[in-house]
C-alpha beads as a LAMMPS data file, in Angstrom:
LAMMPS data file: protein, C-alpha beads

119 atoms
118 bonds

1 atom types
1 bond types

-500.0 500.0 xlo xhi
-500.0 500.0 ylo yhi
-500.0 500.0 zlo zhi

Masses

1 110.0

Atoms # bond

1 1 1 -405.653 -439.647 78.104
2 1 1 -409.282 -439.273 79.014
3 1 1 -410.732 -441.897 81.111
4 1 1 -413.243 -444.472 79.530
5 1 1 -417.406 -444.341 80.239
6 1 1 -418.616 -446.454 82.739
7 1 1 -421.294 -448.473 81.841
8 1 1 -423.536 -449.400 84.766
9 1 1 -426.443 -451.924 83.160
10 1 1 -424.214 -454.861 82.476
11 1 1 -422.267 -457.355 84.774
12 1 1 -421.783 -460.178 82.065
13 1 1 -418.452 -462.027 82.864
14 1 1 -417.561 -460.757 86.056
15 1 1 -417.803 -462.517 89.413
16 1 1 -420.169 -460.978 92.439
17 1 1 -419.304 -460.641 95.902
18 1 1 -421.310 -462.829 97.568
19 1 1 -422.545 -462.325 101.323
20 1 1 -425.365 -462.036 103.861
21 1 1 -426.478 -459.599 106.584
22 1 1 -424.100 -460.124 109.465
23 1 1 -426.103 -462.408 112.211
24 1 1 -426.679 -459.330 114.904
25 1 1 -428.333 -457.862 112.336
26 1 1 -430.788 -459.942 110.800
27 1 1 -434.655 -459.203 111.386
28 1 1 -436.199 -461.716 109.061
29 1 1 -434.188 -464.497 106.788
30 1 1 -430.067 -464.584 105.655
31 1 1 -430.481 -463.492 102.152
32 1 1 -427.700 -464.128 99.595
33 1 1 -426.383 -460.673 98.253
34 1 1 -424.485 -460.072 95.302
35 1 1 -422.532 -457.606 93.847
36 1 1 -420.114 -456.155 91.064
37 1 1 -418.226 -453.273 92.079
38 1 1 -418.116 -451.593 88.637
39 1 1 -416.285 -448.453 89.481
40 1 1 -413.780 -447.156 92.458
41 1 1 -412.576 -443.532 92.406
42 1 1 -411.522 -441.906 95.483
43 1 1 -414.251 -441.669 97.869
44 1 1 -416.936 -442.898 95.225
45 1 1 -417.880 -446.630 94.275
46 1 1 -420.191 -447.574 92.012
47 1 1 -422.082 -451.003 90.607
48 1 1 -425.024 -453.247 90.753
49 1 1 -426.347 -455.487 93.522
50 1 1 -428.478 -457.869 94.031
51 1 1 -430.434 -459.730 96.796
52 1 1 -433.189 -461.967 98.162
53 1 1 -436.199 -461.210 100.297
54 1 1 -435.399 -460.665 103.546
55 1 1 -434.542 -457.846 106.406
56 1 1 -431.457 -456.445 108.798
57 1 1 -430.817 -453.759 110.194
58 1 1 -428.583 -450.805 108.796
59 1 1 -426.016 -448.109 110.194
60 1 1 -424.740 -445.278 108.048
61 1 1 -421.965 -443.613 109.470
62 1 1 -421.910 -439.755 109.301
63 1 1 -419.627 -439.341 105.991
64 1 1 -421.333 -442.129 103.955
65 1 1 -424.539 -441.915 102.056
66 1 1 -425.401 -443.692 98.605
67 1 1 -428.256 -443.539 96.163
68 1 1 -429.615 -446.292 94.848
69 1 1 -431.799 -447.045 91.329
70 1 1 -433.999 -449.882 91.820
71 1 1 -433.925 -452.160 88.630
72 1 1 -436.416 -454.832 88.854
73 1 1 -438.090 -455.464 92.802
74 1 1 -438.807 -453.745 95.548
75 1 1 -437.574 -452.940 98.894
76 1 1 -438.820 -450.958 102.261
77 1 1 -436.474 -448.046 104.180
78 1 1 -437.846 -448.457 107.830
79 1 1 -436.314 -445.357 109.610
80 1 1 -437.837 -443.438 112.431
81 1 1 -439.980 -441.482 110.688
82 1 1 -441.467 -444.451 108.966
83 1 1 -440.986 -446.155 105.814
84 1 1 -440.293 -445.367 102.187
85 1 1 -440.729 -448.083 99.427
86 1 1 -438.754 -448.156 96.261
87 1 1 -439.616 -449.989 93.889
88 1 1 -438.478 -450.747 89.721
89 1 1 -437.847 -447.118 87.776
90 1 1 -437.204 -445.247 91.551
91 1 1 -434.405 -444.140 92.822
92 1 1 -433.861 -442.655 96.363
93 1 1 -430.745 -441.635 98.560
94 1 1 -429.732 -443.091 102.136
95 1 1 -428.311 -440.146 104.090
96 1 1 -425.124 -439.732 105.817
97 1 1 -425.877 -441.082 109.756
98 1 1 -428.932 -443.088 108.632
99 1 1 -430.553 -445.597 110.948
100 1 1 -433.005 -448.065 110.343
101 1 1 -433.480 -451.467 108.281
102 1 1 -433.438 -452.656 105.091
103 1 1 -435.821 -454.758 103.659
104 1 1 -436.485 -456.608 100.501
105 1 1 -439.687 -457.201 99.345
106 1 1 -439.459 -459.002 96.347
107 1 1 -435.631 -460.253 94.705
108 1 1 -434.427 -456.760 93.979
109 1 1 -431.495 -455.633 91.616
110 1 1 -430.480 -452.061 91.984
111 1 1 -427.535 -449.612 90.387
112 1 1 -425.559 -448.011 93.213
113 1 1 -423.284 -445.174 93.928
114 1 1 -421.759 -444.692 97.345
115 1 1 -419.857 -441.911 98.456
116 1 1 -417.784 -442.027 101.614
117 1 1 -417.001 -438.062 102.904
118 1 1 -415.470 -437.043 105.990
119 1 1 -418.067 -436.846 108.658

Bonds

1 1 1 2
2 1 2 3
3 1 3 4
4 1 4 5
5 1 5 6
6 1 6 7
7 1 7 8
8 1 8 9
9 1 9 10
10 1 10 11
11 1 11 12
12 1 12 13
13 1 13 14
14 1 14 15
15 1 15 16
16 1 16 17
17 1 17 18
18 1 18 19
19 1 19 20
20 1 20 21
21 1 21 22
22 1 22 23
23 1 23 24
24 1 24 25
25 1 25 26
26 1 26 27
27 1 27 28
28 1 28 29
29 1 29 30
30 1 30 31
31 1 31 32
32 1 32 33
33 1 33 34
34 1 34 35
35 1 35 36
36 1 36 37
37 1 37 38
38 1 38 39
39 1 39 40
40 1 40 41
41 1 41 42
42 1 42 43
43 1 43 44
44 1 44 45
45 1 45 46
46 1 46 47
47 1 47 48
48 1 48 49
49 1 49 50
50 1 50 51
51 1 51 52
52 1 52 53
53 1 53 54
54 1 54 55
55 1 55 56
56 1 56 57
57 1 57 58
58 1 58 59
59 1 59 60
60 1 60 61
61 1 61 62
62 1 62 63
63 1 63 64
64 1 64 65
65 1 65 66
66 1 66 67
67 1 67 68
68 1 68 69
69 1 69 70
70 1 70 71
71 1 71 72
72 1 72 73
73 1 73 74
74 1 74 75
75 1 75 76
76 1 76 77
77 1 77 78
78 1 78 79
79 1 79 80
80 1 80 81
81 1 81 82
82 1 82 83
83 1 83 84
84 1 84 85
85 1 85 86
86 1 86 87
87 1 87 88
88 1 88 89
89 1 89 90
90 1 90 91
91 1 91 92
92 1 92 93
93 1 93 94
94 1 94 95
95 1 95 96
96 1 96 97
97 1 97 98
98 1 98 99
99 1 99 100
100 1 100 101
101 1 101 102
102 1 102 103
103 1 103 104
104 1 104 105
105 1 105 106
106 1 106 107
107 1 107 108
108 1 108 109
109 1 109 110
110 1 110 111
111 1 111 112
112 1 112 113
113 1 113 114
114 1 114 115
115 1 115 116
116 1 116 117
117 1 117 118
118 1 118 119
């Protein structure tokens, strides 16, 4: 039996996980994050998430990486080379071992796909 499409631009009638940046790493705000894992295959996971303004700070380890579609908002990728900003109709990858913060700009809701490798 081949496996059905996933269909990653609606969440209607299911539930988000609901959380905020853990305390130690909160720069600016708690925002309220929220998200529908749509898909869960071996090492990938896939789905939509949402958030409020606000910043922390982030720790990939070395087998994890995900790219990210932004859907409506916009966020900043402070690393120490700088900053990137994504914002609706861009996409952009966090590498595997990335270090920096995360912060949203405006109420952002992005597709996601994370992959989790040996690192």
């Amino acid at each position: 039996m081949t496996p059905a499409i996933i269909l990653m631009d609606s969440t209607d009638g299911r539930e988000p996980v609901l959380d905020r940046p853990r305390e130690d790493r909160r720069v600016q705000g708690a925002p309220l994050r929220r998200t529908w894992t749509l898909h869960e295959a071996g090492p990938v996971s896939a789905g939509v998430w949402e958030c409020e303004v606000g910043r922390w700070r982030i720790v990939f380890p070395a087998g994890r990486q995900e790219y990210f579609h932004v859907l409506q908002g916009r966020v900043r990728l402070h690393g120490p080379a700088g900053f990137t900003e994504i914002t609706r109709g861009q996409g952009g990858v966090i590498p595997p071992g990335f270090e920096g913060e995360f912060e949203v700009l405006e109420p952002v809701r992005k597709q996601f796909v994370l992959v989790d490798v040996a690192g």
